[in-house]
Backbone atoms as SQL, in Angstrom:
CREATE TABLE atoms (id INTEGER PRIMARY KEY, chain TEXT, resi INTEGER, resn TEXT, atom TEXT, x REAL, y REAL, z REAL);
INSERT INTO atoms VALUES
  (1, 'A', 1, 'UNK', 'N', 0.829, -1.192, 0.000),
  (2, 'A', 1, 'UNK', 'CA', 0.000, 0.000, 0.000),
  (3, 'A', 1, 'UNK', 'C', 0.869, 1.248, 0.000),
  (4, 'A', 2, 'UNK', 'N', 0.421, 2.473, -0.770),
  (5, 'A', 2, 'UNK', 'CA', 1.163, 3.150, -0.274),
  (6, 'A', 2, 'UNK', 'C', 0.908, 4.281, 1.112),
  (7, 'A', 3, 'UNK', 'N', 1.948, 5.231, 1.040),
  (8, 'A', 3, 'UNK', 'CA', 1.813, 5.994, 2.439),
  (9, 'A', 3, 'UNK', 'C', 0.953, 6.867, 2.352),
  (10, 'A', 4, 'UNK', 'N', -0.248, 6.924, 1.442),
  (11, 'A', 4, 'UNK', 'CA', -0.962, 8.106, 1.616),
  (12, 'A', 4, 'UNK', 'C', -1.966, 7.472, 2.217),
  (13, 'A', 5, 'UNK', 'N', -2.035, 5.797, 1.725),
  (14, 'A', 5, 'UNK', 'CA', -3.476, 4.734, 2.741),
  (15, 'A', 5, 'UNK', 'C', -3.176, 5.595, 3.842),
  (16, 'A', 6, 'UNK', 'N', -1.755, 4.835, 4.111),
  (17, 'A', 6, 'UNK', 'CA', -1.155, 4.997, 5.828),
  (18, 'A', 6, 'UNK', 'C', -1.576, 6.231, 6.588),
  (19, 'A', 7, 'UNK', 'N', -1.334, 7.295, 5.786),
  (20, 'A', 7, 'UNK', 'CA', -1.503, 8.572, 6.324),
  (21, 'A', 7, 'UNK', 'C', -3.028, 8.733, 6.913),
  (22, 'A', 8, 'UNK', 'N', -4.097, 8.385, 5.431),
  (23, 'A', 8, 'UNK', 'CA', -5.521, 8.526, 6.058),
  (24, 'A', 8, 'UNK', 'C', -5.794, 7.887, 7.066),
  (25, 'A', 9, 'UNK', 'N', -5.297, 6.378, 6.930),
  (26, 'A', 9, 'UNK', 'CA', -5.603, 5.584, 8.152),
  (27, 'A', 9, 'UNK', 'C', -5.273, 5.718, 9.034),
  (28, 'A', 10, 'UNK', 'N', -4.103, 6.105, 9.366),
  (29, 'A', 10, 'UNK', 'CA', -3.158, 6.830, 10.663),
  (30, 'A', 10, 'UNK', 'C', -4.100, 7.806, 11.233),
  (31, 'A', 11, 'UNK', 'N', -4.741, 9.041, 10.436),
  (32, 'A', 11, 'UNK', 'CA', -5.042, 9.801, 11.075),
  (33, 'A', 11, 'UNK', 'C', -6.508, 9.478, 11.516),
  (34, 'A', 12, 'UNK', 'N', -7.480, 8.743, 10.494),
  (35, 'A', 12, 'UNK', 'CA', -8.763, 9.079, 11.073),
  (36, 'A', 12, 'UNK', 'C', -8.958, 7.966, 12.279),
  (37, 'A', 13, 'UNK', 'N', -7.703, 6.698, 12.702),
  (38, 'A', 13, 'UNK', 'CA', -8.369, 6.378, 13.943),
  (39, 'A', 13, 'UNK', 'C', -7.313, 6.968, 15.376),
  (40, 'A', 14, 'UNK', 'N', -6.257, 7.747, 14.845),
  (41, 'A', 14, 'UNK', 'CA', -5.876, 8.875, 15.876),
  (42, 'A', 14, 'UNK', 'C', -6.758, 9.929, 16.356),
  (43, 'A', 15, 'UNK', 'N', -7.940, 10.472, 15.561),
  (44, 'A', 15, 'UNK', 'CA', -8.765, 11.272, 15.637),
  (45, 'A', 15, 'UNK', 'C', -10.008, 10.075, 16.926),
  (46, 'A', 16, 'UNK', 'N', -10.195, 9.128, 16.390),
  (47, 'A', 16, 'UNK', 'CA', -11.103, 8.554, 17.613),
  (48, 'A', 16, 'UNK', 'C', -10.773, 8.965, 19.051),
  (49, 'A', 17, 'UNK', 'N', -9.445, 9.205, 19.063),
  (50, 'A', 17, 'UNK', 'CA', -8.560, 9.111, 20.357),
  (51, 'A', 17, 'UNK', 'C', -8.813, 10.617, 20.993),
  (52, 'A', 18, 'UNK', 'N', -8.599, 10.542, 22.463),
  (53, 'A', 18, 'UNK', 'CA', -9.000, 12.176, 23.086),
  (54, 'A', 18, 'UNK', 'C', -7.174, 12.052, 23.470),
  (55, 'A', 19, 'UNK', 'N', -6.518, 11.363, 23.785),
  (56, 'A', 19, 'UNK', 'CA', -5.012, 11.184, 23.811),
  (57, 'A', 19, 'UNK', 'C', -4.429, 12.080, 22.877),
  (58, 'A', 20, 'UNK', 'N', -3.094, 12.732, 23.105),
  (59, 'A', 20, 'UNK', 'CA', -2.406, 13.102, 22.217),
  (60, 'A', 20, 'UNK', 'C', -1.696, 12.301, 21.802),
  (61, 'A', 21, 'UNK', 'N', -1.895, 12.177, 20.786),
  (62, 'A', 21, 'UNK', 'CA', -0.608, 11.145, 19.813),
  (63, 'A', 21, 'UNK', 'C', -0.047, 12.129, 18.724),
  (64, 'A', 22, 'UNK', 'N', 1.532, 11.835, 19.050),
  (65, 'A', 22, 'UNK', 'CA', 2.719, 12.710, 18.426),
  (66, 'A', 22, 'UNK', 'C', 3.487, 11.066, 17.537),
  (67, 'A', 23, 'UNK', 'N', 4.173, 11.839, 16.813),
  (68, 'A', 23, 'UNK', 'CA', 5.209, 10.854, 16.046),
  (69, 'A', 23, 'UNK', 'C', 6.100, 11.549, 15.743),
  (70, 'A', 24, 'UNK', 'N', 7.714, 11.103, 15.929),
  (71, 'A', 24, 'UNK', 'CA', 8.910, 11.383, 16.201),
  (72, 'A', 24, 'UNK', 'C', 9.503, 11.368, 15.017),
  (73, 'A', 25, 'UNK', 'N', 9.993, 11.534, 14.167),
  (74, 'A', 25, 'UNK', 'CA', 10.581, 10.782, 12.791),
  (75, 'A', 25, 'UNK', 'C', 11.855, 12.308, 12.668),
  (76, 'A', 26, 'UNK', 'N', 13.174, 11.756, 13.509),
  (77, 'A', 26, 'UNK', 'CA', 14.277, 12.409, 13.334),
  (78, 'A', 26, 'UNK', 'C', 14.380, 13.405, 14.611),
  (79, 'A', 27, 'UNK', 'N', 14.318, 14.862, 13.803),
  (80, 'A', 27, 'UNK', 'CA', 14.541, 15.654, 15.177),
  (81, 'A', 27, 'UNK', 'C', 12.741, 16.800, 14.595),
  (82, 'A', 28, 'UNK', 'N', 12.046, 15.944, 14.225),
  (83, 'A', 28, 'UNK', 'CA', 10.512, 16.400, 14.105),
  (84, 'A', 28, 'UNK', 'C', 9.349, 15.748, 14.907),
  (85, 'A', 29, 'UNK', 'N', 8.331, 16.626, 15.470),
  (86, 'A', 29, 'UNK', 'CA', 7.552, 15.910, 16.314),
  (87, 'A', 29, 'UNK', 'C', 6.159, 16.336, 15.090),
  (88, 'A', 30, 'UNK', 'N', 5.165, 15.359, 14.695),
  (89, 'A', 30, 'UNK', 'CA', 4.316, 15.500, 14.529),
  (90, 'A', 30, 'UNK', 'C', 2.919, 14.866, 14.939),
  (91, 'A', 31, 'UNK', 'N', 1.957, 15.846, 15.024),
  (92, 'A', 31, 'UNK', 'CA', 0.141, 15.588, 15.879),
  (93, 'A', 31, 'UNK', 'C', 0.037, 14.425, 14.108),
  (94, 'A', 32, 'UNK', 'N', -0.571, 12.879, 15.078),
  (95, 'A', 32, 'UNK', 'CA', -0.851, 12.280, 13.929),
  (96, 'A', 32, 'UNK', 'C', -2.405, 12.938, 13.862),
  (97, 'A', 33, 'UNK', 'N', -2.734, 13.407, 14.519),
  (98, 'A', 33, 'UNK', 'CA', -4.033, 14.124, 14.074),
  (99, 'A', 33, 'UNK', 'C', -4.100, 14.651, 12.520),
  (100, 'A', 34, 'UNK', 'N', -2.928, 15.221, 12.492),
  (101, 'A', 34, 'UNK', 'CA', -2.696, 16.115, 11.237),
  (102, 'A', 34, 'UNK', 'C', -2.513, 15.470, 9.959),
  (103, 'A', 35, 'UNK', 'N', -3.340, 15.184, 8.889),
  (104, 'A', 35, 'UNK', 'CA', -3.339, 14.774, 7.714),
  (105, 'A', 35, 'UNK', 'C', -2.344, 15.490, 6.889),
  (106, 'A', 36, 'UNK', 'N', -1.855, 16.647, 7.016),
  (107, 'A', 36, 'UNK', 'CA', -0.959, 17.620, 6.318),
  (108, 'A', 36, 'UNK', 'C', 0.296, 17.144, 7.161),
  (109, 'A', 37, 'UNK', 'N', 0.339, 17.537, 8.563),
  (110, 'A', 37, 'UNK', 'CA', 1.800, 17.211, 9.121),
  (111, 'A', 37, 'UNK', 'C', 2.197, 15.470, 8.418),
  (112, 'A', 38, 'UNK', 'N', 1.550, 14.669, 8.533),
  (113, 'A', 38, 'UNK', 'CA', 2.005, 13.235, 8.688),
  (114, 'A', 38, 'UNK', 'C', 2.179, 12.986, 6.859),
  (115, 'A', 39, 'UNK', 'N', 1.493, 13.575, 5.671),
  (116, 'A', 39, 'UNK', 'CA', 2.199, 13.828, 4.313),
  (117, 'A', 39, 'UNK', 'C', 3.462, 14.657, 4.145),
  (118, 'A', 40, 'UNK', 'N', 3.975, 15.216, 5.175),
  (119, 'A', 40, 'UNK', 'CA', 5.349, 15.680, 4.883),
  (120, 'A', 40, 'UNK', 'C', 5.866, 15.167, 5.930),
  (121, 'A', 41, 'UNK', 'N', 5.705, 14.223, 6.312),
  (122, 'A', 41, 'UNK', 'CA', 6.638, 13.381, 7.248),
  (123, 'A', 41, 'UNK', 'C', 7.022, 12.161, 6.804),
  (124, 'A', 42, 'UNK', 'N', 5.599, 11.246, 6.813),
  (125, 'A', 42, 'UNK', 'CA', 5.728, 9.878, 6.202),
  (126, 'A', 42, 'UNK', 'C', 6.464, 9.887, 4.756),
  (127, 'A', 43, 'UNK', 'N', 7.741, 9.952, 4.942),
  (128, 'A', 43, 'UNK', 'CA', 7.817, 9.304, 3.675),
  (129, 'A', 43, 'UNK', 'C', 9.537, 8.919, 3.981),
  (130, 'A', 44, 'UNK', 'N', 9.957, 7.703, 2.355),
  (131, 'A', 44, 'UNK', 'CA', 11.132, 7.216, 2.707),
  (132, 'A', 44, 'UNK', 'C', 11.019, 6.049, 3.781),
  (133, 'A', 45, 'UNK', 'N', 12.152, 5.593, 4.154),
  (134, 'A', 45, 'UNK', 'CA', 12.084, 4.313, 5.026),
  (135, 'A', 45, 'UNK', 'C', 12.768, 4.978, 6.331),
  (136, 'A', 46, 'UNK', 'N', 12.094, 5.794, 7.146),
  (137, 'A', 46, 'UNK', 'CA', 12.373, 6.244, 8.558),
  (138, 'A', 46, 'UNK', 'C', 12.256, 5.569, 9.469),
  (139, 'A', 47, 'UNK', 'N', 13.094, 5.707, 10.285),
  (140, 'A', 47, 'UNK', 'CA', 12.166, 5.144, 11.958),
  (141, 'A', 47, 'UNK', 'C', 11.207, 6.121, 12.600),
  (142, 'A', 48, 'UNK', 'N', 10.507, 5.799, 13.224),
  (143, 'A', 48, 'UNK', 'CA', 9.632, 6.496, 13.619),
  (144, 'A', 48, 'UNK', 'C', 9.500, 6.429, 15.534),
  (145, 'A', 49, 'UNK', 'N', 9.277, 6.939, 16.477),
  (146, 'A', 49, 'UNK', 'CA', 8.534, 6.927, 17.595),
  (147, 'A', 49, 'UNK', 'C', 7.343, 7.344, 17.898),
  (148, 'A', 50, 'UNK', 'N', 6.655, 6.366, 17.928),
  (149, 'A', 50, 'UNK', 'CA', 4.716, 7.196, 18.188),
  (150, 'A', 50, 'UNK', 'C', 4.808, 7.111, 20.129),
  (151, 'A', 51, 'UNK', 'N', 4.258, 8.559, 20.224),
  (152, 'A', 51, 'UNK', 'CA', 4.211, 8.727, 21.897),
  (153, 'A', 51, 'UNK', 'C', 2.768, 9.207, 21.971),
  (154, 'A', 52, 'UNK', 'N', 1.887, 8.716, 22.995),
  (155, 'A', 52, 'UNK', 'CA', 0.751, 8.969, 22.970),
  (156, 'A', 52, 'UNK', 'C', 0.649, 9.079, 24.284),
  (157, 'A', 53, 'UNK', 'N', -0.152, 10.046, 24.749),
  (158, 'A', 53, 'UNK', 'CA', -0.653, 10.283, 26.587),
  (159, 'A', 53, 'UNK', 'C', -1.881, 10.772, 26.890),
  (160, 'A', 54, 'UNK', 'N', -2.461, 10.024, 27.316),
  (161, 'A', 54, 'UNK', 'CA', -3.895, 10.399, 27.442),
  (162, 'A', 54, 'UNK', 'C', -4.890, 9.391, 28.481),
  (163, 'A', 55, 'UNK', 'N', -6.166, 9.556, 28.301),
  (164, 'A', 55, 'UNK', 'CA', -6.990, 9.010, 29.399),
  (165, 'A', 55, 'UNK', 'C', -7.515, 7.831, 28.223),
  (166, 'A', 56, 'UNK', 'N', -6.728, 7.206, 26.733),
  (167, 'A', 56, 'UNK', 'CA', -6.945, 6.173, 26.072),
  (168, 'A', 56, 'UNK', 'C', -6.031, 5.619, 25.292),
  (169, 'A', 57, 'UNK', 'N', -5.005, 5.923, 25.782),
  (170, 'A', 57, 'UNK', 'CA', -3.763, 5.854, 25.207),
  (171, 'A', 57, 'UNK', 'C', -3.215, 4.480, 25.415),
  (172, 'A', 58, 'UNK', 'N', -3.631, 3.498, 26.337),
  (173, 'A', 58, 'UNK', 'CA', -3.848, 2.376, 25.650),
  (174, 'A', 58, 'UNK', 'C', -4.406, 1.622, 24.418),
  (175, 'A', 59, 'UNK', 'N', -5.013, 1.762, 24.390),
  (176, 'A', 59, 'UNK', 'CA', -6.300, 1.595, 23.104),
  (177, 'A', 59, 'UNK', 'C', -5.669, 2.287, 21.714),
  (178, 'A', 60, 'UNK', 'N', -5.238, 3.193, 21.744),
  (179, 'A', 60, 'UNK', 'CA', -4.503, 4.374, 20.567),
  (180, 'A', 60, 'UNK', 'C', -3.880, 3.707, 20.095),
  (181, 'A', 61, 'UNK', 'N', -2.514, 3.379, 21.294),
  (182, 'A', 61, 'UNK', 'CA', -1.286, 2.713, 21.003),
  (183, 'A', 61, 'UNK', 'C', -1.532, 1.670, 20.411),
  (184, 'A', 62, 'UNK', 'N', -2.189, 0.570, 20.414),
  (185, 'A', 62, 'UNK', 'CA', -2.488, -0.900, 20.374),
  (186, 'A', 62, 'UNK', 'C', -2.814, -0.912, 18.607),
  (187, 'A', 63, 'UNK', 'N', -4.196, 0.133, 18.498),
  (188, 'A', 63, 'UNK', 'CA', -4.441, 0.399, 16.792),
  (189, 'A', 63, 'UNK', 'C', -3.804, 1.347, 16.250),
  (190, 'A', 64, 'UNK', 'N', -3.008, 1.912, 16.484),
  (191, 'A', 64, 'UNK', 'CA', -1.702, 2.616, 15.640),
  (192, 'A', 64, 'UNK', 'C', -0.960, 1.743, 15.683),
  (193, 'A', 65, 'UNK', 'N', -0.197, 1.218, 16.175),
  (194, 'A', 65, 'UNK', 'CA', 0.442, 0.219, 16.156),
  (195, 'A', 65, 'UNK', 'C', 0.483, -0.904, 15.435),
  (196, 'A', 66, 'UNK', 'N', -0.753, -1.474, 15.217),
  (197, 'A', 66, 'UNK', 'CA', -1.171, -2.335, 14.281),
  (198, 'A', 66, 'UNK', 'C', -1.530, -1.490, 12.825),
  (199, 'A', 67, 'UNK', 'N', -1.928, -0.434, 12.477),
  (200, 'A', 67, 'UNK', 'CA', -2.032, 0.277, 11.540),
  (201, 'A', 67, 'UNK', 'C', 0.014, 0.655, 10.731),
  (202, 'A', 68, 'UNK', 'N', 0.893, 1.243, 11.111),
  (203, 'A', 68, 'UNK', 'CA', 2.192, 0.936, 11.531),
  (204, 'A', 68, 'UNK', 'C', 2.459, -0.082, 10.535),
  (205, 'A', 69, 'UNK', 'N', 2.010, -1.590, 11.200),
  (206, 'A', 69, 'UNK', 'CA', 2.500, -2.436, 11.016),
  (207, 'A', 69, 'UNK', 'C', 1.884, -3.092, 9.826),
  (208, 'A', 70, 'UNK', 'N', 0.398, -2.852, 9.175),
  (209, 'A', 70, 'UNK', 'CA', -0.140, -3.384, 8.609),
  (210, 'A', 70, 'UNK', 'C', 0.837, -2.844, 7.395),
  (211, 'A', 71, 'UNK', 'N', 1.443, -1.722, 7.081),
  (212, 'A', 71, 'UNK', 'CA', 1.823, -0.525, 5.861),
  (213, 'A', 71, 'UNK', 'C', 2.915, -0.997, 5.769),
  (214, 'A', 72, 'UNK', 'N', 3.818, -1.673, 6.947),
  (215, 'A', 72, 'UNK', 'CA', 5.306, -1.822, 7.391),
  (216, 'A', 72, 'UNK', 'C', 5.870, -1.100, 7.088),
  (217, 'A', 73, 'UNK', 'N', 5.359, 0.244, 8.320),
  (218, 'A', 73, 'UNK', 'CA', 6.267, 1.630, 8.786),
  (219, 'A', 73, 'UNK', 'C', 7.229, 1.030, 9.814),
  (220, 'A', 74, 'UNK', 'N', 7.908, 1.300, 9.884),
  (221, 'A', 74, 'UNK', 'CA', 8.842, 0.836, 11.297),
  (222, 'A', 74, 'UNK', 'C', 8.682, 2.179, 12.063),
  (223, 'A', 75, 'UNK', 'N', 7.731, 1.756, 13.799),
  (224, 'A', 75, 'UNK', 'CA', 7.761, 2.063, 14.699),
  (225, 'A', 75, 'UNK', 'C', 7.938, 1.868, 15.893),
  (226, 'A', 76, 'UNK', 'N', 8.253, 2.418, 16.879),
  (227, 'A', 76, 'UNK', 'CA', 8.323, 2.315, 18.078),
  (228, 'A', 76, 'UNK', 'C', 7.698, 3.050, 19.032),
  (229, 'A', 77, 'UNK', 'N', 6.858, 2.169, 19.491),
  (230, 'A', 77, 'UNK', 'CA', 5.603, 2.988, 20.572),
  (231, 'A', 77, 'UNK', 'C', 6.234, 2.826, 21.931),
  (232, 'A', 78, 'UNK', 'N', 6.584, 4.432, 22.095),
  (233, 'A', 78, 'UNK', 'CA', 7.355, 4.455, 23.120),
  (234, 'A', 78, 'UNK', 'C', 6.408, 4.338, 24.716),
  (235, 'A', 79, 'UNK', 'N', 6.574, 4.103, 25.215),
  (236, 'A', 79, 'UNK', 'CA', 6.364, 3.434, 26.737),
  (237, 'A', 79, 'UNK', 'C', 6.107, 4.484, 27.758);
């Protein structure tokens, strides 16, 4: 697939979330909220850190994570 699936999909079930979820990719932090931030991010074969904190940020982490993985972004959901 490519990264623009990723991007929509990334964002519209980050948007379910009341958590902030950020993604790390270098020395850039971006709101995966953002359909614009995460098209000038996602791209190329980066590493990534998704950090999420919130009152569902279990739940976030778990389907980003699996979203991530379905595209095979390489991430790391930091802890």
């Amino acid at each position: 697939m490519s990264n623009n699936a990723a991007i929509v999909e990334l964002s519209q079930a980050a948007n379910k979330y009341r958590s902030s979820i950020v993604l790390q990719a270098e020395n850039k932090y971006i709101d995966v909220k953002s359909i614009l931030g995460l098209f000038t991010t996602l791209v190329g074969n980066l590493s990534y850190e998704l950090h999420v904190h919130g009152p569902d940020a279990e739940e976030a982490k778990k389907e980003l994570g699996d979203i991530f993985a379905k595209h095979n972004l390489n991430v790391k959901v930091v802890e």
